[in-house]
C-alpha positions as a Markdown table, in Angstrom:
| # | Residue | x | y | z |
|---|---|---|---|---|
| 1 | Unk | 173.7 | 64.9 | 85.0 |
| 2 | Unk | 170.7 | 66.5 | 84.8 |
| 3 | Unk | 167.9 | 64.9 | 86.7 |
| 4 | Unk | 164.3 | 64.3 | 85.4 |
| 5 | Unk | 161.8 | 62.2 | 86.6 |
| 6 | Unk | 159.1 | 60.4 | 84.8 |
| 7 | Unk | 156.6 | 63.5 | 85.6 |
| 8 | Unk | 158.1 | 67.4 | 86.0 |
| 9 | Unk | 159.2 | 68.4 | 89.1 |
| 10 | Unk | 155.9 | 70.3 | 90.0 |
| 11 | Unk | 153.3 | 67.4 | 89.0 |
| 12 | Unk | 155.0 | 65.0 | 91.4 |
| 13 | Unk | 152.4 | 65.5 | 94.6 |
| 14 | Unk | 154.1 | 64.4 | 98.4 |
| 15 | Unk | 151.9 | 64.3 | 101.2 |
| 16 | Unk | 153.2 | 64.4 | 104.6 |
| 17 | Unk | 151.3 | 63.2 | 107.9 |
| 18 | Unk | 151.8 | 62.9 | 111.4 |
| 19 | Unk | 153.5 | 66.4 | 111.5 |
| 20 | Unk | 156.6 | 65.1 | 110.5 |
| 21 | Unk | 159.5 | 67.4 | 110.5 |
| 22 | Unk | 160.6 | 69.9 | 108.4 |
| 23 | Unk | 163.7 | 68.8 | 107.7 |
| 24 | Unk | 162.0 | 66.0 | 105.2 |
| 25 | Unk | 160.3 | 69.2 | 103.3 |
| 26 | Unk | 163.6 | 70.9 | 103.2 |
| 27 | Unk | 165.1 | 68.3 | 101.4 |
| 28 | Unk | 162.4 | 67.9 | 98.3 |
| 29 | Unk | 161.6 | 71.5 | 98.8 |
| 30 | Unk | 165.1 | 73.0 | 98.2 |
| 31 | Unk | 165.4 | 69.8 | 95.1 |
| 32 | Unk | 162.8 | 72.1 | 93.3 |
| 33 | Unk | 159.6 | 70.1 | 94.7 |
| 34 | Unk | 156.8 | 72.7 | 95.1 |
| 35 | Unk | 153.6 | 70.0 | 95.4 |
| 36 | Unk | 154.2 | 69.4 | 99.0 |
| 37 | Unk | 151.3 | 69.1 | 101.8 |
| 38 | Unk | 152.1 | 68.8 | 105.6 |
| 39 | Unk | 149.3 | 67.5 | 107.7 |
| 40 | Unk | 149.7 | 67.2 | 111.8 |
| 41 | Unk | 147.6 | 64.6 | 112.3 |
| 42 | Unk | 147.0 | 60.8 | 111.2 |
| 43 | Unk | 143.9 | 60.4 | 108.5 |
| 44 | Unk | 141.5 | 57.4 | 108.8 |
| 45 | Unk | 141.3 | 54.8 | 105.8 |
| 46 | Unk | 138.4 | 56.5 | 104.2 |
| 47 | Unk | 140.0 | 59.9 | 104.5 |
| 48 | Unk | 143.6 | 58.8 | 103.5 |
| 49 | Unk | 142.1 | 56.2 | 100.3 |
| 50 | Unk | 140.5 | 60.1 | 99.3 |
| 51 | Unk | 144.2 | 62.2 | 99.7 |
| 52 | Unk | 146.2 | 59.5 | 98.2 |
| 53 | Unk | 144.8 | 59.1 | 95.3 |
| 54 | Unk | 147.0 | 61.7 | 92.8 |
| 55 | Unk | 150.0 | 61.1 | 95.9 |
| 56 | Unk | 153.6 | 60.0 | 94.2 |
| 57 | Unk | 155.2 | 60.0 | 97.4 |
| 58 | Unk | 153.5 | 59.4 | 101.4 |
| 59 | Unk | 155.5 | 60.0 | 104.2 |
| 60 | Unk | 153.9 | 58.6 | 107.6 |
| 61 | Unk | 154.4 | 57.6 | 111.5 |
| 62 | Unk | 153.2 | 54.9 | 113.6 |
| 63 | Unk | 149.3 | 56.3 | 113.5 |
| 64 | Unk | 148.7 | 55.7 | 109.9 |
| 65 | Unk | 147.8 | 52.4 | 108.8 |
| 66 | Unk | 148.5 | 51.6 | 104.8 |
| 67 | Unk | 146.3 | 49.1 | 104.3 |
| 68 | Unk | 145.3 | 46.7 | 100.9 |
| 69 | Unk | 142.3 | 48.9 | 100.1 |
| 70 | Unk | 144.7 | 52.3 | 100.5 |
| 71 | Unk | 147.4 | 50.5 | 98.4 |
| 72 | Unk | 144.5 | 49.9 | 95.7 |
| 73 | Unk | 143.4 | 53.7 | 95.6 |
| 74 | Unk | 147.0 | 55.0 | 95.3 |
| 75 | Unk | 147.7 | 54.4 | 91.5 |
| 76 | Unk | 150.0 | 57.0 | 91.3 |
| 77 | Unk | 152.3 | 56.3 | 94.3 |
| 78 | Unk | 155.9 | 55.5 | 94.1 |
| 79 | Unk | 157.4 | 54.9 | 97.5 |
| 80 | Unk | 156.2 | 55.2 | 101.1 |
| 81 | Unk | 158.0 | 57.0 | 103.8 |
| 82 | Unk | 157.7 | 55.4 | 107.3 |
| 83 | Unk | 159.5 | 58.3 | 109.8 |
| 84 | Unk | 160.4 | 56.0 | 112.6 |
| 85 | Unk | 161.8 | 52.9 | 113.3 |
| 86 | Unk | 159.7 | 50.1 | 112.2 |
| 87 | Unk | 157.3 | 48.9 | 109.2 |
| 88 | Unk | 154.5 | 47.6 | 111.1 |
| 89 | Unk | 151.5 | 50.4 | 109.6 |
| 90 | Unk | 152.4 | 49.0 | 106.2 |
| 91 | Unk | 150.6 | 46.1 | 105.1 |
| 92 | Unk | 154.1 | 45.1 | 102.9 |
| 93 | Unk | 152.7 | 42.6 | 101.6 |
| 94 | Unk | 150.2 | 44.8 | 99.5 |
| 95 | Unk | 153.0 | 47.0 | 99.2 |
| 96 | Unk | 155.3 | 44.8 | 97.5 |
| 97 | Unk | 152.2 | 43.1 | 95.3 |
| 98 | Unk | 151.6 | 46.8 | 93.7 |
| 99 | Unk | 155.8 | 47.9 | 93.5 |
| 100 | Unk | 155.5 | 50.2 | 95.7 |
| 101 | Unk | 159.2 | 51.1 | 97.7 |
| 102 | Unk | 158.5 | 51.1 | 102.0 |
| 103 | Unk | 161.7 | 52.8 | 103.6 |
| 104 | Unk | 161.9 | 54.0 | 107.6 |
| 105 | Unk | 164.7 | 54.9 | 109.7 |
| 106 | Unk | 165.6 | 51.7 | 111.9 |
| 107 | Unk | 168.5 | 53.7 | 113.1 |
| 108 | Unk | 167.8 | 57.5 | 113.1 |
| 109 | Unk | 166.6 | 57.6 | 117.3 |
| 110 | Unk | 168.2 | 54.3 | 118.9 |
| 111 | Unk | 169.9 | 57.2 | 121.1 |
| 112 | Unk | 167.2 | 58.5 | 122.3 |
| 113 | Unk | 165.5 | 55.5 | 123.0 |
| 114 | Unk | 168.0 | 54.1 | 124.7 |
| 115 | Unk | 169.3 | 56.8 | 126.6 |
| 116 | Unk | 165.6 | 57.1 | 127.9 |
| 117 | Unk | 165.8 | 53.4 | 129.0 |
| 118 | Unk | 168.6 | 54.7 | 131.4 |
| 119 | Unk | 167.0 | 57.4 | 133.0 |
| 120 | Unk | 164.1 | 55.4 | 133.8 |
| 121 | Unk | 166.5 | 52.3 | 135.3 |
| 122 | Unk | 167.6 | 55.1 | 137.3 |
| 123 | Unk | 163.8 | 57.1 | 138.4 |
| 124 | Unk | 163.1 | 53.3 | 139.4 |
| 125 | Unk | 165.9 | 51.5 | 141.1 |
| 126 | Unk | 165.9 | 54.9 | 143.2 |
| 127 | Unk | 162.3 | 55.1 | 143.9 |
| 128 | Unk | 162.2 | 58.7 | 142.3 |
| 129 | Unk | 158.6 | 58.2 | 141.4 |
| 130 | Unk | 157.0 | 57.6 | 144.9 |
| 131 | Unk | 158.9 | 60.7 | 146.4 |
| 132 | Unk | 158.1 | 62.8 | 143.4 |
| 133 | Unk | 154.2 | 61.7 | 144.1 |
| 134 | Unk | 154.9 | 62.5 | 148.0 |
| 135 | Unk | 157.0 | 65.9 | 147.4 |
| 136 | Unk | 153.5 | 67.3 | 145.5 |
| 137 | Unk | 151.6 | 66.0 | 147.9 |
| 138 | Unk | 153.6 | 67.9 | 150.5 |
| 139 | Unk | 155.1 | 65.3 | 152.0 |
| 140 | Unk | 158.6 | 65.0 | 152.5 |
| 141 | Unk | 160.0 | 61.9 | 152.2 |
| 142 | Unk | 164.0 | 61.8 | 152.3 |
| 143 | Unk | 165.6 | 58.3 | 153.0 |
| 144 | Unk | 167.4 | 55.4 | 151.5 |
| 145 | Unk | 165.3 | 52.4 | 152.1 |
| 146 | Unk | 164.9 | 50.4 | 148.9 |
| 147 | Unk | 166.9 | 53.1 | 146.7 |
| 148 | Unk | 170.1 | 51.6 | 144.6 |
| 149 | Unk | 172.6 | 52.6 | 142.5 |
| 150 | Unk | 173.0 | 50.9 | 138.7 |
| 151 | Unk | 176.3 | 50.8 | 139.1 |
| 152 | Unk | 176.9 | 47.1 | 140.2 |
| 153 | Unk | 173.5 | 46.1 | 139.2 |
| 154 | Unk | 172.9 | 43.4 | 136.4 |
| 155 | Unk | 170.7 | 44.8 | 133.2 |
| 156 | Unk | 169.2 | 42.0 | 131.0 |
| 157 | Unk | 168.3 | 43.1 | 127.3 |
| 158 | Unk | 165.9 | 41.0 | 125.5 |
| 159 | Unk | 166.8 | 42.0 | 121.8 |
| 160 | Unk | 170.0 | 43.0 | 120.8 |
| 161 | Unk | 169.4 | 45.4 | 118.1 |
| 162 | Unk | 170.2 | 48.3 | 117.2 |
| 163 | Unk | 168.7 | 50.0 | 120.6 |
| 164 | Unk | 169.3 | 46.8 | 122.6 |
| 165 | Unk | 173.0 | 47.1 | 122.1 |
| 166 | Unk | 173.2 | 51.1 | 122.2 |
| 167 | Unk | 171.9 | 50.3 | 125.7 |
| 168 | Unk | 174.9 | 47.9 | 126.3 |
| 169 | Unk | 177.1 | 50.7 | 125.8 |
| 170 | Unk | 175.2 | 52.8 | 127.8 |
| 171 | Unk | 174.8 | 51.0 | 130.9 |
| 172 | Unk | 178.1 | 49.5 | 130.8 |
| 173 | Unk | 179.5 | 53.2 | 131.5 |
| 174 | Unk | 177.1 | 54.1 | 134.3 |
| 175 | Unk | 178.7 | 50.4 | 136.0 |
| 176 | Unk | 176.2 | 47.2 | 135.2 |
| 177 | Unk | 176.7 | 44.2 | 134.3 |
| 178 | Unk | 175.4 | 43.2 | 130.9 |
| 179 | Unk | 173.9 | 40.2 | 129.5 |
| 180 | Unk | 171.3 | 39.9 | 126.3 |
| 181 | Unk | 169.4 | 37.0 | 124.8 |
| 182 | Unk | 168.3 | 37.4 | 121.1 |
| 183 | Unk | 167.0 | 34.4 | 118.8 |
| 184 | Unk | 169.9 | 35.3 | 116.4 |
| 185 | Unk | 173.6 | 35.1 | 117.2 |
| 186 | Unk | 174.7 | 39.0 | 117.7 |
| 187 | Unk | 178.3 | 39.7 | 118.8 |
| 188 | Unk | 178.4 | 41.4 | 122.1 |
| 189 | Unk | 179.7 | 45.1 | 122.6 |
| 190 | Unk | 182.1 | 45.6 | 125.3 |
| 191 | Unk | 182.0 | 42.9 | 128.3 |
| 192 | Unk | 178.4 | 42.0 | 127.6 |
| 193 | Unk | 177.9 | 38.3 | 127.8 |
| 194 | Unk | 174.9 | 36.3 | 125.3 |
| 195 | Unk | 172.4 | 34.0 | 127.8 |
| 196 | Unk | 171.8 | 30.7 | 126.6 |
| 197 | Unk | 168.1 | 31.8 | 127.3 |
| 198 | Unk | 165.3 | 33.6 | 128.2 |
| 199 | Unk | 164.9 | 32.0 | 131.2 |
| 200 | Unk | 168.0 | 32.3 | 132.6 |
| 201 | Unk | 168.6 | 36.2 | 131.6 |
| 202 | Unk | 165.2 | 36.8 | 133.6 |
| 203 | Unk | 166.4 | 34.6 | 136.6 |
| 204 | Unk | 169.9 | 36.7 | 136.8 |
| 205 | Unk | 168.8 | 40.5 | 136.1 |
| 206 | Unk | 168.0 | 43.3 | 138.1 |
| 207 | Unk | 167.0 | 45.4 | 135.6 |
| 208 | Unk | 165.2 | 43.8 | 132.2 |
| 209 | Unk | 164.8 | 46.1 | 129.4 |
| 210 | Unk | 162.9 | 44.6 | 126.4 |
| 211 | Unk | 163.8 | 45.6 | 122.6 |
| 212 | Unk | 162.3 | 43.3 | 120.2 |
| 213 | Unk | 159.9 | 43.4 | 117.4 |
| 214 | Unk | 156.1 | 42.6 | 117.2 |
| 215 | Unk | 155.8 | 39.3 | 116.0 |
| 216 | Unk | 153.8 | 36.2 | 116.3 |
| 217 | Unk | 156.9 | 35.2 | 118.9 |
| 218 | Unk | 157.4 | 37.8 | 121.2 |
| 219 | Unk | 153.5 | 38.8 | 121.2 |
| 220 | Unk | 152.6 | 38.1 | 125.7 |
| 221 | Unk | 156.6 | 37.5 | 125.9 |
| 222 | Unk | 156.5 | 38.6 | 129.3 |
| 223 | Unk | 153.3 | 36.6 | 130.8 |
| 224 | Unk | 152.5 | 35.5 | 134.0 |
| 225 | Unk | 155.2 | 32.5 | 134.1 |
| 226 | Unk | 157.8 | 34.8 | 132.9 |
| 227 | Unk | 157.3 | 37.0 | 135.2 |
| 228 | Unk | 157.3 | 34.4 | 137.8 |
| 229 | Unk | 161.3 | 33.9 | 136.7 |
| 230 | Unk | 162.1 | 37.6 | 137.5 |
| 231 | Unk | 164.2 | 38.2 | 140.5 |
| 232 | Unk | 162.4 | 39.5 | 143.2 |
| 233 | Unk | 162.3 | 43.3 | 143.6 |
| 234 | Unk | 163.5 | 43.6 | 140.0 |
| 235 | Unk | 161.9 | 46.0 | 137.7 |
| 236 | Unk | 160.8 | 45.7 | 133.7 |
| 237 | Unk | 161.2 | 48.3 | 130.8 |
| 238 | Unk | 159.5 | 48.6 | 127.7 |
| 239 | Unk | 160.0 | 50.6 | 125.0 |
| 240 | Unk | 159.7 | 48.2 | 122.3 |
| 241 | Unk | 155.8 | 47.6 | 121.6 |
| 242 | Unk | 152.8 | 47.6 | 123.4 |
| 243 | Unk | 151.5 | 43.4 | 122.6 |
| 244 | Unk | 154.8 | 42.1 | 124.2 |
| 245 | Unk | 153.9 | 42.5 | 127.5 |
| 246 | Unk | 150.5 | 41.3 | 129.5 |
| 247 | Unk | 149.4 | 44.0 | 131.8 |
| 248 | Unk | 147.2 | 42.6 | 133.6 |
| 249 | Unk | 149.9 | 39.8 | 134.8 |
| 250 | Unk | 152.1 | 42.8 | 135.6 |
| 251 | Unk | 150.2 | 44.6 | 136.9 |
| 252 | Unk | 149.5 | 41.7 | 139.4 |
| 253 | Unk | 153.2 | 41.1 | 139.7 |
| 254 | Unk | 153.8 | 45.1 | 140.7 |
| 255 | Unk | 150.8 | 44.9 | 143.6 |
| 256 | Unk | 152.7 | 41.6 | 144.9 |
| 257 | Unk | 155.6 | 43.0 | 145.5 |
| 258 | Unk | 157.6 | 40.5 | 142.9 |
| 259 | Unk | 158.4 | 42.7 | 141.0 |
| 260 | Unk | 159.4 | 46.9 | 142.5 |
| 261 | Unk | 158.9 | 49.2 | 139.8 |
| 262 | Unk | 157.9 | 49.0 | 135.7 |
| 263 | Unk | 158.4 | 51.6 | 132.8 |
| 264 | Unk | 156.2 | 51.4 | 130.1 |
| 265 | Unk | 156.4 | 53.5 | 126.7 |
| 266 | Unk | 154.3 | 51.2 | 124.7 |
| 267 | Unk | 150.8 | 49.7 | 124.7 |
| 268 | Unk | 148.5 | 46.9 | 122.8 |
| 269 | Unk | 145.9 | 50.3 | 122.2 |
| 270 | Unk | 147.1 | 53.7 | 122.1 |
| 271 | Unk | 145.0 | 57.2 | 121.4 |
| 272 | Unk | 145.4 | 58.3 | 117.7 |
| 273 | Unk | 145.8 | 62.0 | 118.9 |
| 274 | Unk | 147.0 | 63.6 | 121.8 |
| 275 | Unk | 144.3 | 64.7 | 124.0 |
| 276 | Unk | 142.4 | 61.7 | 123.7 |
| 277 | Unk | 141.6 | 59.1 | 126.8 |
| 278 | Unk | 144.3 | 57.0 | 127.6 |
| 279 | Unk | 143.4 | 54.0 | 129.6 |
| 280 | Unk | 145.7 | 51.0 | 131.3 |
| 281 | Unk | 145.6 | 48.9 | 133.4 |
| 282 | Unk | 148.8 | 49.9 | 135.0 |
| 283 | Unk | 147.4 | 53.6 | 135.8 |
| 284 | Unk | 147.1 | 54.1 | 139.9 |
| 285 | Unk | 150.5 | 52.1 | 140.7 |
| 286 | Unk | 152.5 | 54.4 | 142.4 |
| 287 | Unk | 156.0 | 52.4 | 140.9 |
| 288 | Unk | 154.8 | 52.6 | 137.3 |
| 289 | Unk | 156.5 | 55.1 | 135.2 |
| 290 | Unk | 154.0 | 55.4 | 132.2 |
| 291 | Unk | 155.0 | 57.8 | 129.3 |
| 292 | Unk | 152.8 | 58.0 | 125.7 |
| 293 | Unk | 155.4 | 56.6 | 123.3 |
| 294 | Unk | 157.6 | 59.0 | 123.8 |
| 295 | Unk | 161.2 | 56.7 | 123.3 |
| 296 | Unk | 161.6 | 58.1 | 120.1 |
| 297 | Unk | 160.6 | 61.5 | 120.3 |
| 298 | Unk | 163.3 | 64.2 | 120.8 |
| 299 | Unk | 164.5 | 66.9 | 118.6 |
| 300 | Unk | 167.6 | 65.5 | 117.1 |
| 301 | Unk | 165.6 | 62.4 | 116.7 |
| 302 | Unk | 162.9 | 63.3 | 114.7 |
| 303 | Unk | 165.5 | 65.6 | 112.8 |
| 304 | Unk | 167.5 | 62.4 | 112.1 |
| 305 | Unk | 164.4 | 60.8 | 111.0 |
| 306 | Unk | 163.4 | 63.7 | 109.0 |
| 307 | Unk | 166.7 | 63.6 | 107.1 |
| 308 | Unk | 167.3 | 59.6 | 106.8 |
| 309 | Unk | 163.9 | 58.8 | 105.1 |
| 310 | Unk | 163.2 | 62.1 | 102.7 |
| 311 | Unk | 166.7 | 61.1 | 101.4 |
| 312 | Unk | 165.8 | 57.2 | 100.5 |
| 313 | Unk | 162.4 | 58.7 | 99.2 |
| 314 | Unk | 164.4 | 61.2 | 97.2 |
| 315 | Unk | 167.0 | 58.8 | 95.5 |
| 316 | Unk | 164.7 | 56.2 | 94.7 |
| 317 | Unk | 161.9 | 59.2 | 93.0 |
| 318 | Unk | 165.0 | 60.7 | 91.4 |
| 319 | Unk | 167.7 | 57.7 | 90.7 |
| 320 | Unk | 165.7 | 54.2 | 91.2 |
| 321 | Unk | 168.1 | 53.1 | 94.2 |
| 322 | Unk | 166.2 | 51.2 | 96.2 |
| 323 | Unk | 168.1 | 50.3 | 99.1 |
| 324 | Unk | 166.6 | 50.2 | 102.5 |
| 325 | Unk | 163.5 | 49.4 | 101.0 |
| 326 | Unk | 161.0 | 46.5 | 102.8 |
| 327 | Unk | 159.3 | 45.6 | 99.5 |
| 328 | Unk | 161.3 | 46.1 | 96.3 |
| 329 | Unk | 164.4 | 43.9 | 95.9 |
| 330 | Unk | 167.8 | 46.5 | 96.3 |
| 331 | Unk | 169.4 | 48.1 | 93.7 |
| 332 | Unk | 171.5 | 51.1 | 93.2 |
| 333 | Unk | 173.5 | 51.7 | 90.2 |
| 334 | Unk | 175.3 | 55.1 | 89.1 |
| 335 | Unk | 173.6 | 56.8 | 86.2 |
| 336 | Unk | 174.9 | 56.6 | 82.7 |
| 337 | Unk | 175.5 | 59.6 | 80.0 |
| 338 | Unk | 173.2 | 59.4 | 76.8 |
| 339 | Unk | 171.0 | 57.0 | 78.3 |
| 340 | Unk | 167.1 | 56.6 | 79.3 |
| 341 | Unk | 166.9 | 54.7 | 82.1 |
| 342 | Unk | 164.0 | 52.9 | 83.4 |
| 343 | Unk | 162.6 | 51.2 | 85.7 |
| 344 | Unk | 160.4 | 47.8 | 85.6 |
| 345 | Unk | 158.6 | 46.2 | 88.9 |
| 346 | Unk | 157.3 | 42.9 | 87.5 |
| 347 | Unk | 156.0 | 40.0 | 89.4 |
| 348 | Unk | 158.5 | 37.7 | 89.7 |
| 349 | Unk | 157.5 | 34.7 | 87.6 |
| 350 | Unk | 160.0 | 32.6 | 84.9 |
| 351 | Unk | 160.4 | 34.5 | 81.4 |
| 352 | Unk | 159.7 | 38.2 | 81.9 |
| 353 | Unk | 163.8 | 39.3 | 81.4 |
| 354 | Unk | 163.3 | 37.5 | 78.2 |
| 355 | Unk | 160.0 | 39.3 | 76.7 |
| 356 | Unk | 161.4 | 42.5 | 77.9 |
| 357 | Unk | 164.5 | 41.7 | 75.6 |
| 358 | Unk | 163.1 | 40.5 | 72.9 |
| 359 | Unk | 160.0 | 43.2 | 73.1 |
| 360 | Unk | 162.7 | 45.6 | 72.4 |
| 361 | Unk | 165.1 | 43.8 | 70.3 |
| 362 | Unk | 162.2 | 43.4 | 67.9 |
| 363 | Unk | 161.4 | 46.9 | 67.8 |
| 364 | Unk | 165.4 | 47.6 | 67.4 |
| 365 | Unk | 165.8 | 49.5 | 70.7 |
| 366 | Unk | 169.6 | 49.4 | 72.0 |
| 367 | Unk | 169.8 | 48.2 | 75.8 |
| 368 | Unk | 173.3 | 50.1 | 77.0 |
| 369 | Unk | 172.9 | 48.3 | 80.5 |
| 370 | Unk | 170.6 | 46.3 | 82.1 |
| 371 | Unk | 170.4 | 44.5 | 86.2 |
| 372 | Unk | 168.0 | 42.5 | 87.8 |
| 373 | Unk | 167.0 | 41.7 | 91.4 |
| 374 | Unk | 164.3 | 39.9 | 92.7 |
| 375 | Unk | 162.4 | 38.6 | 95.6 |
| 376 | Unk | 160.0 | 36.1 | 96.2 |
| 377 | Unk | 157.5 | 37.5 | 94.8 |
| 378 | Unk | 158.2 | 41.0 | 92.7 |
| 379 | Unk | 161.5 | 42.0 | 90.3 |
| 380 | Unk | 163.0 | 45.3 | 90.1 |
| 381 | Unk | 165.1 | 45.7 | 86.9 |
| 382 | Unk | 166.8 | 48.6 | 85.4 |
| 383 | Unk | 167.1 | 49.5 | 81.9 |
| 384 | Unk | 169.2 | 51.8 | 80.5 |
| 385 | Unk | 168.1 | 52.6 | 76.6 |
| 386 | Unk | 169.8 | 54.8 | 73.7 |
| 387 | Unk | 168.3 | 58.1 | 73.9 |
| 388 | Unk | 168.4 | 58.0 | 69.9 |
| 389 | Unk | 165.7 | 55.2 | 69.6 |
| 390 | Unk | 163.8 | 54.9 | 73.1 |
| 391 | Unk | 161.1 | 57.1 | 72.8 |
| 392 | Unk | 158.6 | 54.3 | 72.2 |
| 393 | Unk | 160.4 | 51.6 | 75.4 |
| 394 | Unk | 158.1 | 53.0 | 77.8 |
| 395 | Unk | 154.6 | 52.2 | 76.1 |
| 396 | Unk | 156.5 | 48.9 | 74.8 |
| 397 | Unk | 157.1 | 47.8 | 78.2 |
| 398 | Unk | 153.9 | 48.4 | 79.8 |
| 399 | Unk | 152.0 | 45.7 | 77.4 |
| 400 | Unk | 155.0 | 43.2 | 78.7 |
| 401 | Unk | 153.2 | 40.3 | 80.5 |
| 402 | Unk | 153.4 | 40.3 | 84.5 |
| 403 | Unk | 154.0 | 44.0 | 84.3 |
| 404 | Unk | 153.3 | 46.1 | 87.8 |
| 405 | Unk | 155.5 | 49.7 | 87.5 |
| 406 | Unk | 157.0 | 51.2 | 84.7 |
| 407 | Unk | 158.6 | 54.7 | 85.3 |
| 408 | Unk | 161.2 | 56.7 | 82.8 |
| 409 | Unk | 163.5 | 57.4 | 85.6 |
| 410 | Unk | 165.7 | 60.3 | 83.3 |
């Protein structure tokens, strides 16, 4: 089937921040997309409510922030591309108020993340990081006092996603003994074994790698009577996000000896551009691996990414399937020969599916297929119309009360 969108092919207008890769232009670029702008850097609020305003299509990393009052400028946009794993820049709420899809890649560099999480088990339980410091320093400092293999060791996940268990897997082959807490039931990989708690993962690990999401839960997780539970000389990973752990309290825990080494990826405040002052609290501690958010970032990763997300921005601008999304309810049906089709976003309130019927049962427009889904607060339904007698549907729909999106899709 041919495919048309509401707007030709070179009026749709995609902007792309954060220099994300180039696979992601590829993909709209070789579709016959010709409006595309690639910027390397994050824009401010001000800056991005001026670029987005005649933008169909945003694609974004963690340093851009979508907020209510960018939302409100972007009248034209459709979707919004988040090229990493999580959805946190995107005020969804605003999002799903004004129909507009949110997609990311929750899977696209859980490798890379967690292989990291590996290598720095290994830099710490080794003490790589104080005889690196010493070697530069023209020191030599060869012995085996405090160094360890994993193999043996005991590596407690807190969150057992989709990194948290590709971590299982992964330190299961170098040896360790696995066990995970996670507030919902998740069946273990391999010979991993599911604590009962927090408590008693944090009491029983030598090694505790962190993997959860920021919420109002997990925000000061690890605090200073958490940390009080770790086993002494164990060491802490995170590479999840930057409010889940205090510093300070580590940081206290490190100097006492409690705890031997920490590796950090992620913190409360990070610089919006590289080059900028980095400051934390943890800076000066000689067992402290500290890296600037770099879990994600490898080739094949943001390659992965790249692909993943351009092709949920592409089907849903160029076939209405919304799957994946974070704000519109999930749909995807095949397309239909002879047909319009179109799509409504409505807010989700009793008796819209019946004034969009009988709007276009008055005016003696066919409906060859119709589907509704819903959330609790927006519905996504597609309508596919006669070709003969829809040319009017489109303007018909838009009067249709609780309307907030209507696009001719083909």
């Amino acid at each position: 089937m041919k495919k048309n969108t509401s707007y030709p092919k070179e009026k749709i207008n995609i902007l792309f921040l954060e220099n994300i890769s180039d696979a992601a232009v590829y993909q709209f670029a070789s579709a016959g997309y010709v409006n595309i702008r690639k910027i390397t850097g994050a824009l401010s609020e001000s800056d991005l409510i001026k670029e987005i305003k005649n933008v169909h299509l945003i694609g974004i990393r963690s340093k851009t922030i979508i907020s209510p009052k960018v939302l409100a400028a972007a009248t034209k946009l459709q979707a919004i591309g988040c090229f990493c794993i999580g959805v946190n820049q995107v005020d969804l709420d605003a999002a799903n108020k004004s129909g507009v899809a949110v997609f990311n890649a929750p899977y696209s560099n859980t490798r890379s993340v967690a292989e990291l999480v590996i290598g720095a088990a290994i830099m710490l339980v080794r003490k790589v990081l104080d005889k690196n410091k010493a070697a530069h320093e023209g020191i030599w400092m060869k012995d085996a006092k405090g160094s360890h293999e994993l193999r043996g060791k005991t590596i407690g996940i807190v969150g057992y996603g989709n990194i948290g268990s590709q971590v299982s897997v992964l330190a299961e082959a170098f040896g360790m003994k696995v066990i995970f807490y996670d507030v919902e039931t998740k069946l273990p990989l391999g010979n991993a074994n599911d604590s009962k708690s927090l408590k008693e993962l944090l009491q029983q690990s030598d090694v505790v790698t962190l993997h959860v999401p920021d919420v109002a839960s997990t925000r000061n997780l690890i605090n200073k009577n958490n940390l009080s539970l770790f086993k002494k000389e164990s060491i802490l990973i995170n590479y999840a996000r930057g409010e889940v752990v205090d510093l300070n309290a580590l940081k206290s825990s490190l100097i006492a000896g409690h705890l031997s080494g920490a590796a950090v990826d992620v913190f409360p405040v990070e610089p919006e551009n590289n080059g900028d002052v980095f400051t934390s609290p943890l800076q000066g501690l000689t067992n402290v691996l500290l890296t600037p958010h770099i879990g994600g970032s490898t080739q094949e990763a943001q390659n992965n990414i790249g692909l993943d997300v351009s092709a949920k921005l592409f089907n849903y601008l160029e076939k209405g399937v919304s799957i994946g999304s974070h704000s519109i309810p999930a749909l995807a049906l095949p397309p239909q020969e002879g047909a319009h089709r179109i799509l409504h976003i409505h807010n989700n309130v009793p008796g819209v599916m019946s004034q969009i019927n009988a709007t276009l049962s008055k005016n003696k427009i066919n409906i060859l297929g119709q589907y509704l889904k819903t959330n609790d607060k927006i519905g996504y339904v597609v309508l596919d119309i006669d070709k003969t007698i829809s040319k009017n549907a489109l303007e018909l729909l838009k009067k249709v009360k609780y309307t907030i999106k209507v696009r001719i899709l083909y």
